[in-house]
N, C-alpha and C positions, 0 to 999 in steps of 0.2 A: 838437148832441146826439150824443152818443156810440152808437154803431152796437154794440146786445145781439150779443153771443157766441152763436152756433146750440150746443144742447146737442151732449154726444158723440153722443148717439143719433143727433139731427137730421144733422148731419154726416158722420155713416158713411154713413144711410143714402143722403142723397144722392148721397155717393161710387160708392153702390152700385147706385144705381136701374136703372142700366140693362145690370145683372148683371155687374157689374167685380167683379174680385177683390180683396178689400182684405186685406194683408197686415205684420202688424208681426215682424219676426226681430230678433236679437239674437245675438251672440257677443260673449264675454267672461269674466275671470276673472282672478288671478294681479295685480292692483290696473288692469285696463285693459278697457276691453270699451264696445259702442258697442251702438245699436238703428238698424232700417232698416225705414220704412214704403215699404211696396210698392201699387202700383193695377196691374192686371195684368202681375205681375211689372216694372212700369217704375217708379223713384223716384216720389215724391210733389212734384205741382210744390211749390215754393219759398213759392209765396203765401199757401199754406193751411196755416192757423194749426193745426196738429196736437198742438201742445206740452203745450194741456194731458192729449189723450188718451193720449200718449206716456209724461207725468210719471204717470198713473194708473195703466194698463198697470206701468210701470217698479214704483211702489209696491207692487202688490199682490204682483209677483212676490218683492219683498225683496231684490234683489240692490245695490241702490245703486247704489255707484260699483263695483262688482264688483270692490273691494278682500278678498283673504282667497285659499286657497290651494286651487284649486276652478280649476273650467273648465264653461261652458253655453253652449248653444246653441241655438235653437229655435227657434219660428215659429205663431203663430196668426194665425187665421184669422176674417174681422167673420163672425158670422150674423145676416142681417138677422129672422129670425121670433125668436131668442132675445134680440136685441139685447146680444150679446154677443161675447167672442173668446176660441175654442178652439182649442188644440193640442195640440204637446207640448213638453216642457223636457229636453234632452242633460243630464243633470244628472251630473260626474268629478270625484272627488277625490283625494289620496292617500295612502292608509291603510296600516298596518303590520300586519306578525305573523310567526311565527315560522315556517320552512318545515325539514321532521324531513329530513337526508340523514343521508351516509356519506362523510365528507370525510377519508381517510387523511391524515396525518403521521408520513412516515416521516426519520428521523434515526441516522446511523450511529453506534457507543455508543462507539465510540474519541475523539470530538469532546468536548469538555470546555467547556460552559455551564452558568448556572443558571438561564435562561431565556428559551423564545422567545417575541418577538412577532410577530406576523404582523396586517397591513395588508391588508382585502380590500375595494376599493371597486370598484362597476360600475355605468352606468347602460345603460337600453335603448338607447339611440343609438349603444352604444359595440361593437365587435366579441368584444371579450374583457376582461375584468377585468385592472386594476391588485390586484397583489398583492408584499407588499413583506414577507417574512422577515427577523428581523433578530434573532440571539444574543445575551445580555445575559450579560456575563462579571462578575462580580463581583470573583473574585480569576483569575490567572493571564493570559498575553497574546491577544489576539486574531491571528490567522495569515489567512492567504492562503486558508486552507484553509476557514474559517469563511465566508466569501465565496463559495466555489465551492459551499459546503452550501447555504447560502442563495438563490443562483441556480436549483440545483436544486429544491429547497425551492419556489422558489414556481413556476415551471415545472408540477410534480407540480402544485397546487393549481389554476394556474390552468384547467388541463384540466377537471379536478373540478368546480369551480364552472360552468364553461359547461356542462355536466353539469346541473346544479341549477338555472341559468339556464331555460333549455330547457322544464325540470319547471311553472314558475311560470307561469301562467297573467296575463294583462295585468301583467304585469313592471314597474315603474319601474327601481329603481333598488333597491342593497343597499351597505351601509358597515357592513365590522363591525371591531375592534377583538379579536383576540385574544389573550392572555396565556395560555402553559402554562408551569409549571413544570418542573423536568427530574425530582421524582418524579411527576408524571402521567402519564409516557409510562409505558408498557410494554414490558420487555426480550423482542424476540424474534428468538430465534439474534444476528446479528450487529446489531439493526435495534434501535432505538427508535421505540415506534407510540404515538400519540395520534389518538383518531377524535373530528374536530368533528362533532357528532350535531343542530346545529340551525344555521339561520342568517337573521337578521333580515332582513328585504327588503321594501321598499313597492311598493303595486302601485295601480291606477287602480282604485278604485272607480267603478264606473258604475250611474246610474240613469235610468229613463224616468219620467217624471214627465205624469201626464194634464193638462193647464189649462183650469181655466174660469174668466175674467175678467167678472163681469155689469156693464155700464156703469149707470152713473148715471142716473134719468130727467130730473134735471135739474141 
């Protein structure tokens, strides 16, 4: 005769009886992430059949296979009088929006293009931003000279942008893709100026999340 399955309740409380702390944690996200039952902070022996409270736990929370583009972390805790398990859930993901600066482009007016573009990518791990100017000549030759604008060019910007980095609050990352034509600048004294006035950048959303898990009575 096959040996009945003790309920979750039955089982916690056991676990519990003699004021052990029973703990399930979880990290995960990004399509990988695992769960970790704890009995005073030490693994769960091996033999005790947990799986289905685990698979339970795992369902109500929703994360599955913790496939999708997100990061959590958490940790509840059995209460034996409510027969259930509370915590909280590390709940990050990462969202977009536009951040308002003041990002000169200055360009000498003797230099002869019909358009620049300019390459600004950065992530937080990184020191300083990739930034990659680059002249778009339609008619007449490309010179030596165009090059050394260019170097300057993003020089000038990258300063700026660590500037703006700074500004962002939980920072990820930023990629923008700029296009100015050469009537967008504006003539002043010797200088052609175009001011980037916004720029795209994702940053970690974060939330606390309360949990309450009620087990099954049977």
């Amino acid at each position: 005769m096959k040996q009945q399955q003790p309920t979750m309740i039955k089982l916690c409380d056991e676990l519990t009886k003699d004021g052990k702390n029973l703990v399930i944690t979880w990290n995960g996200g990004n399509d990988e992430g695992y769960f970790e039952i704890l009995l005073d902070e030490e693994p769960l022996d091996d033999e005790i059949d947990f799986g289905p409270i685990e698979d339970y736990i795992s369902k109500a929370l929703g994360y599955g296979s913790f496939a999708g583009d997100f990061s959590t972390t958490g940790e509840l805790t059995y209460n034996r009088e409510t027969k259930s398990f509370d915590g909280i859930d590390n709940y990050s993901t990462s969202e977009s929006d536009n951040y308002m600066c003041t990002i000169n482009v200055t360009v000498p007016d003797n230099i002869w293009f019909d358009q620049l573009d300019i390459f600004i990518e950065m992530e937080s791990d990184e020191e300083e931003p990739n930034v990659a100017p680059s002249f778009i000549i339609a008619n007449g030759p490309r010179i030596d000279h165009h090059t050394e604008i260019e170097n300057k060019i993003g020089e000038m910007i990258k300063k700026q942008v660590m500037e703006v980095q700074e500004g962002i609050p939980n920072f990820n990352s930023l990629y923008e893709n700029i296009t100015i034509a050469h009537r967008e600048f504006i003539k002043r004294s010797n200088k052609l100026v175009f001011v980037i006035k916004k720029i795209e950048y994702s940053y970690d959303g974060c939330r606390e999340n309360i949990i309450h898990i009620q087990l099954p009575e049977n």
